[in-house]
Structure formats: structure tokens, C-alpha cells
KOLMI-931829 format. One line per 8 residues: number of its first residue (from 1); their letters; for each residue x, z, y of C-alpha. Coordinates in steps of 0.05 Angstrom, whole numbers. Layout:
! residues N
NUM> A> X/Z/Y; ...;
***
This chain:
! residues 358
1> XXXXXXXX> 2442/2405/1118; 2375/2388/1095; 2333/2432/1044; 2293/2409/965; 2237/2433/980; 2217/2435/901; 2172/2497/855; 2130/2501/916;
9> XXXXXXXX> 2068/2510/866; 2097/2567/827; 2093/2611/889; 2027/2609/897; 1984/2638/947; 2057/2659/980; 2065/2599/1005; 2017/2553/1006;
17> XXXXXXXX> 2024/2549/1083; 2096/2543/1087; 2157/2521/1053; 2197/2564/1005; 2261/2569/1042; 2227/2608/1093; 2207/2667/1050; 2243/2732/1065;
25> XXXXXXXX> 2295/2773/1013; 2334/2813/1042; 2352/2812/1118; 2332/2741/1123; 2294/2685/1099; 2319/2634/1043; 2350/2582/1096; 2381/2631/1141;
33> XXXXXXXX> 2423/2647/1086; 2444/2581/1083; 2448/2569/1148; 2505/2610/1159; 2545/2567/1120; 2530/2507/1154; 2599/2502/1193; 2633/2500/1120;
41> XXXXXXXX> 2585/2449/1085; 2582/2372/1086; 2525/2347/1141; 2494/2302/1102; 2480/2353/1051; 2416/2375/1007; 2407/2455/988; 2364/2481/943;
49> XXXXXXXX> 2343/2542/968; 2324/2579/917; 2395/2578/899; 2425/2641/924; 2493/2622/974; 2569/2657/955; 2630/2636/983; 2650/2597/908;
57> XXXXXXXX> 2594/2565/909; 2600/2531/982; 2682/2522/963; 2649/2479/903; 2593/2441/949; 2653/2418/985; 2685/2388/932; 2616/2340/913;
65> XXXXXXXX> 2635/2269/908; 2579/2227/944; 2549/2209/869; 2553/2278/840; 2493/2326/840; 2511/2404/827; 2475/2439/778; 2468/2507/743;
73> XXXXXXXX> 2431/2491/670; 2363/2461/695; 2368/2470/758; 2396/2432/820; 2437/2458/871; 2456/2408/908; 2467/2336/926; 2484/2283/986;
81> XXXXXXXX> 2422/2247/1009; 2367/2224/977; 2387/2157/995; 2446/2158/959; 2414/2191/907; 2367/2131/897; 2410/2071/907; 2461/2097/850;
89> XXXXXXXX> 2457/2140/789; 2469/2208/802; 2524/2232/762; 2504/2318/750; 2565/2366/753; 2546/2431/716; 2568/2495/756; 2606/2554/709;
97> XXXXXXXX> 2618/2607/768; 2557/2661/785; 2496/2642/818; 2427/2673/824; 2365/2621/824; 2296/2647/851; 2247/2624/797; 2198/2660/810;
105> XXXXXXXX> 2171/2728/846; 2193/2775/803; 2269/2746/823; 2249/2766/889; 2228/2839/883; 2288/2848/835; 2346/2818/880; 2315/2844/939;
113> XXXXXXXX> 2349/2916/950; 2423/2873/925; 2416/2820/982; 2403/2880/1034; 2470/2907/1022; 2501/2830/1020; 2469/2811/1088; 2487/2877/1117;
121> XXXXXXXX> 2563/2875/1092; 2562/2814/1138; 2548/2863/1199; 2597/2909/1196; 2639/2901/1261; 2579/2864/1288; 2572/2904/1376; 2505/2889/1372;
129> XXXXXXXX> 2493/2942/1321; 2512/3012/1322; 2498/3075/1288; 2524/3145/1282; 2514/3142/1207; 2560/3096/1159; 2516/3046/1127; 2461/3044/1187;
137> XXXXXXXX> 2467/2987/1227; 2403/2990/1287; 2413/2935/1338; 2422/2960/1410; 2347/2950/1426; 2316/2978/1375; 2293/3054/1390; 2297/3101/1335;
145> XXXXXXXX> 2257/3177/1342; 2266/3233/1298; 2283/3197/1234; 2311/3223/1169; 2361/3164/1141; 2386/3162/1070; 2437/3110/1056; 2459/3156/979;
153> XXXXXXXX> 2437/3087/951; 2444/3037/1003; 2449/3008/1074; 2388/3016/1134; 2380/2954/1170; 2341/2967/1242; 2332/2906/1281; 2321/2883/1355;
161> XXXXXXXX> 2267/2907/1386; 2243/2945/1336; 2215/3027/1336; 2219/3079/1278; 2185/3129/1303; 2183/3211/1289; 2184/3235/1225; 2193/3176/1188;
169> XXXXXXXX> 2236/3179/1128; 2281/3116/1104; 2316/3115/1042; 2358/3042/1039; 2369/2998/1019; 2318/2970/1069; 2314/2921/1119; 2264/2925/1184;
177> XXXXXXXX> 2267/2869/1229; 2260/2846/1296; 2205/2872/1345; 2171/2918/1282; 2140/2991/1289; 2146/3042/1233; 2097/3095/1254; 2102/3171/1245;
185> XXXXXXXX> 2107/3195/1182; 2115/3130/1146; 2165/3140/1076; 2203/3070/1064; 2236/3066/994; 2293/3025/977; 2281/2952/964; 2231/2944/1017;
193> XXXXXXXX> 2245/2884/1068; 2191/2890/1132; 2201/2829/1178; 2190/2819/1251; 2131/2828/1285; 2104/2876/1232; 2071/2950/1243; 2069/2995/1176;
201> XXXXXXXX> 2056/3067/1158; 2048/3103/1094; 2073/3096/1035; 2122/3023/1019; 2168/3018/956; 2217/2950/933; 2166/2907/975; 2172/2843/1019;
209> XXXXXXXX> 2131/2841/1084; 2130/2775/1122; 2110/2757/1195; 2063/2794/1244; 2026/2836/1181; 2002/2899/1200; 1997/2962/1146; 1993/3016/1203;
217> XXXXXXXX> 1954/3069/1160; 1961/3113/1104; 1963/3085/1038; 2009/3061/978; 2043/2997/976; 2095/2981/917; 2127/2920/874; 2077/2879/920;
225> XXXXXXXX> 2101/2819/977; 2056/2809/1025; 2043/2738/1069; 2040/2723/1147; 1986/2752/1188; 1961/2804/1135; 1919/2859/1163; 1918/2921/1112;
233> XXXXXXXX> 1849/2971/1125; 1874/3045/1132; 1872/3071/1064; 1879/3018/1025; 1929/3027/961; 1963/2980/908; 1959/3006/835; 2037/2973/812;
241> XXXXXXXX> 2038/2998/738; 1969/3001/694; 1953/3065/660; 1981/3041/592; 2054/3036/624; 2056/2965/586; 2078/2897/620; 2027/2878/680;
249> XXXXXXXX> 1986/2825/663; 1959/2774/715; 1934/2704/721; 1970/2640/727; 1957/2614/804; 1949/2543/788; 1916/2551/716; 1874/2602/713;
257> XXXXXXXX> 1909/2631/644; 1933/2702/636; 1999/2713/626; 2039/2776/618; 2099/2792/668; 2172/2811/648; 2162/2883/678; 2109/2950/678;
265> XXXXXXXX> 2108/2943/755; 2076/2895/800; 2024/2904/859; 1995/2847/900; 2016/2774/924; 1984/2749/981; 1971/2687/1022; 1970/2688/1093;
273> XXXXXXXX> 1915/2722/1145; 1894/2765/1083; 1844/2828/1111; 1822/2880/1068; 1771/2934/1088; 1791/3007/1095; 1801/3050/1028; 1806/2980/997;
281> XXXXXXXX> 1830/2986/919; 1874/2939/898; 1895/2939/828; 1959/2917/787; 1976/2833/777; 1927/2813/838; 1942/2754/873; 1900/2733/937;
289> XXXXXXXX> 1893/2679/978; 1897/2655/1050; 1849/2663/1096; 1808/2720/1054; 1771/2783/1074; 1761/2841/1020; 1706/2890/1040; 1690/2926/969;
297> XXXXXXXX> 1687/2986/952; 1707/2968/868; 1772/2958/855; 1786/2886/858; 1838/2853/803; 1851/2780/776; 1862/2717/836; 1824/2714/901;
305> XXXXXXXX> 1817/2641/913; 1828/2618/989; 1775/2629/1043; 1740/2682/1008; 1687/2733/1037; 1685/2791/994; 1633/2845/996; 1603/2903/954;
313> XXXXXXXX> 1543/2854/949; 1572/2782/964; 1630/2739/944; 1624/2675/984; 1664/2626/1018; 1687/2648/1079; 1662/2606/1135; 1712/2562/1165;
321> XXXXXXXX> 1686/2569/1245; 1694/2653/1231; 1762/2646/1184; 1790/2608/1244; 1753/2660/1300; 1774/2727/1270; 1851/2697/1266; 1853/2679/1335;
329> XXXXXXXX> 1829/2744/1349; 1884/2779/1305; 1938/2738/1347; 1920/2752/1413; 1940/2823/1391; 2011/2806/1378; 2010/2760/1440; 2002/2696/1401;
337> XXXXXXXX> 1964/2630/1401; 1922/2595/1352; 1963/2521/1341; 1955/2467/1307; 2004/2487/1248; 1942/2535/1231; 1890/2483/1246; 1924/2438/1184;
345> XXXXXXXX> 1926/2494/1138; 1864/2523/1149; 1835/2454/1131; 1880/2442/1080; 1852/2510/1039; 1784/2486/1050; 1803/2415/1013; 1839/2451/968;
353> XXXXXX> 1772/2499/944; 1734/2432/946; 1769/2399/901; 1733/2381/830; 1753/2423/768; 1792/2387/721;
***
């Protein structure tokens, strides 16, 4: 089973630096989710990933002549490989049962708290998790404090390695994942996925967290999803509905051009190794990229290009030699190395920022 890797662009600055199927909803990433059908699919297979996986669906990948390509409207699902596809012409099989496509982010913040309670229906009889409370399931290594738990709405998902510490308060459907710390105090709202290697605190409502970000301090986080390597100033809060409670406005990633959103709420989509300051102000619609540092006091709004150095009295291109410096620095922390998967993309952004405007 191979994956399309296809609408790359239209999850911009998300990922820039990887490949959609490895964006997180739910318990796990895109692929994992396929992945666990892989015993009942053809090898030779492509997946689209944003296509969500059910058991009817895989039942009618099975039944794919070699020629045939599934689809749902304008969409591919799947196909055999792209061999095939180019030698003969592709006959397209439209699929009639349920299926939910990923177009865009707003797909993700609105199926995330539904895919928490799919992935975690696939625990239950699972020994490695256990839990005195129906609908918790907390992996045998995690450690778990004085914790209030709410499941009125949802399952808890608690995964290896990982510490809740006192006084936190969980309301699921959530999902915390492996090797994370959730730090005293913190109040987790339904909807919220936090993946491994991640430390938060404060406030976090329907939001996605991926790899090794830290929010470990007070402040609000909602509607928002959040890249690798993020590091989140104490303090720092995300407006996710403007004042005039109308549909959030923000601008087109790849054009520049505003557009209005299908919903009132929606915080802030970042890149990867995004910093901001502490008491940072982030307001509704913001996008920012990669390898950016926000130290301002104003509250910033609008797209953040890439490799951006952003101060009270400066907004400059953040020098590559320090961009790549203060990550290393950040991964030591967590116990990891500087590679050359980071070398490409750093110099990727930097051709990307240098590229003429058309």
C-alpha cells in the first residue's frame, strides 16, 4: 500500500515540511489509519489519504479491477499502481456508500472529536490500556496524578509514557499521546488531539498538536492546529472568534487573497519550529510559517511568511545560521538531533521566500 500524496499546497504552512498523510486527527495520523487495514487491502495498492478508512469502503477497495480507479464525486480514492494507471485508460468507479474526504483544515478541527471516539472504539479489550473509568483508556505506562476525567461527551485517550499531572481537568473526547506531559492545572476540552512528545498547560479547546511542541504555560489555545517543534511563550493566547461573532476571515496561503471561512471560530495554523515570545497575541485566521520567531508585543494577524524574525521594531528574515542554531538547541531538550531531513527543509523555505513574485 502506497499513498497520493495530492492537495499538498492547500495545507499550507501545516505541511510544507512533510506529507499530508502524516498529519494527526484523532488518535493517529492520516496513514496509521490506513495502515491498519493493510492486512485486508491489495499490496499493490494506492490510498488517498485524505480519504477517511470504514470497513465498506476497504470491502469495496477489494473488489477494484486492475483498470478501475475508485472515486467519491471529484475525488480519488483509490487505484492499482501508477504504472498501470499510465499504460491503460483508467476506467473511474464512483463510490455511493459514506465517506469523509479531508479538504481542507476546517475538515480537520470538525471530524476531530468523531475520530477520537472511532480510534478509541478500536481499544476496547486492548491489556495495554486500563482504566477504572468506562471510556478512559491510559496505557500501562502512562502515570496519571490527581486528575478530574469527564467522559459525559466522550472517550480520554492517555498514551504510553505519557503524565497528567495534579489538578488537571480532561473533558473527552481527547486524545494525548505517547511520552506527553499535561502539567498542573491544565483544562483540556473536547476535540483536542496532543501528540507525542508534547508538554502543554493552560487553557486547549477542539485543537490538533503535532510532534515535540511545547505550550507548558498559561494561556488560551482554541479552533487552532499547531506544527512540529512549536515552542509557545508563557502567556501567549489565540483570539478563535472576532468580536463581531461573524465568519473568520483569513488569507489564502498560496495567494495572498482574503477569503472568508465556513465557521465564527478559528485560531492559528502553523508551520513547524514556530516560537512566539511570552504574552504573545495572536489573533483570529493567522497562519504562520516554519521556522519563525514572534517577539511583539501588538497583536499579530494575516500570514507570517517562512523564516521570519518578528519584533516590536523589526520584521526581517530570520537568518538561516540562527533559524538552524536555535532548533538544534530546542532538540537537544527533547533528546533529539538536528538531521538532514531538517537541513532540506530549512533550505527549501529559504528558496521558497526567494523566489520572484509572479
Amino acid at each position: 500500500m502506497k499513498f497520493i500524496s495530492n492537495k499538498q499546497s492547500s495545507f499550507l504552512p501545516l505541511c510544507f515540511d512533510d506529507q499530508v498523510q502524516h498529519l494527526l486527527l484523532g488518535c493517529s495520523n492520516l496513514a496509521e489509519k490506513w495502515i491498519a487495514y493493510k492486512d485486508s487491502l491489495p499490496k499493490d495498492i494506492w490510498i488517498n489519504p485524505l480519504v477517511l478508512p470504514n470497513s465498506e469502503l476497504v470491502n469495496h477497495i477489494n473488489g477494484l479491477g486492475q483498470r478501475e480507479v475508485l472515486m467519491k464525486e471529484q475525488h480519488i480514492i483509490a487505484r492499482f499502481d501508477r504504472i498501470s494507471i499510465n499504460n491503460v485508460d483508467p476506467i473511474n468507479i464512483e463510490y455511493n456508500g459514506k465517506v469523509t474526504i479531508i479538504s481542507d483544515f476546517s475538515d480537520f478541527l470538525d471530524n476531530n472529536a468523531e475520530e477520537i471516539i472511532r480510534d478509541c472504539k478500536k481499544l476496547e479489550g486492548n491489556i495495554n490500556y486500563h482504566s477504572s473509568q468506562e471510556k478512559v483508556f491510559i496505557h500501562s505506562t502512562a502515570k496519571v496524578d490527581q486528575v478530574i476525567m469527564n467522559t459525559d461527551r466522550g472517550p480520554i485517550f492517555i498514551g504510553k509514557g505519557t503524565h497528567i499531572m495534579d489538578g488537571a481537568i480532561l473533558k473527552g473526547p481527547i486524545a494525548i499521546m505517547d511520552h506527553s506531559i499535561v502539567k498542573m492545572g491544565s483544562k483540556i476540552y473536547p476535540g483536542t488531539t496532543i501528540g507525542p512528545h508534547c508538554t502543554v498547560a493552560g487553557e486547549i479547546k477542539n485543537s490538533i498538536i503535532h510532534e515535540c511542541t511545547n505550550k507548558g504555560h498559561e494561556g488560551y489555545l482554541g479552533d487552532s492546529i499547531l506544527g512540529r517543534w512549536n515552542n509557545l511563550g508563557g502567556g501567549t493566547t489565540v483570539s478563535n472568534v472576532s468580536n463581531t461573532f461573524m465568519r473568520i476571515k483569513t488569507q489564502d496561503w498560496n495567494t495572498g487573497k482574503t477569503i472568508t471561512l465556513p465557521t465564527i471560530k478559528r485560531g492559528v495554523i502553523t508551520g513547524d519550529f514556530v516560537k512566539t515570545g511570552i504574552i504573545t497575541k495572536i489573533n483570529s485566521g493567522t497562519k504562520i510559517g516554519s521556522f519563525s520567531s514572534i517577539i511583539n508585543s501588538r497583536a499579530i494577524t494575516g500570514n507570517i511568511p517562512p523564516l521570519t524574525w518578528l519584533t516590536d521594531n523589526k520584521n526581517q528574515k530570520y537568518l538561516l545560521d540562527k533559524a538552524k542554531t536555535h532548533a538544534q538547541n530546542q532538540m537537544i531538550l527533547k533528546s533529539k538531533s538536528w538531521n538532514d531531513y531538517w537541513e532540506n527543509q530549512l533550505q527549501r523555505h529559504l528558496n521558497e521566500i526567494q523566489k520572484p513574485m509572479i
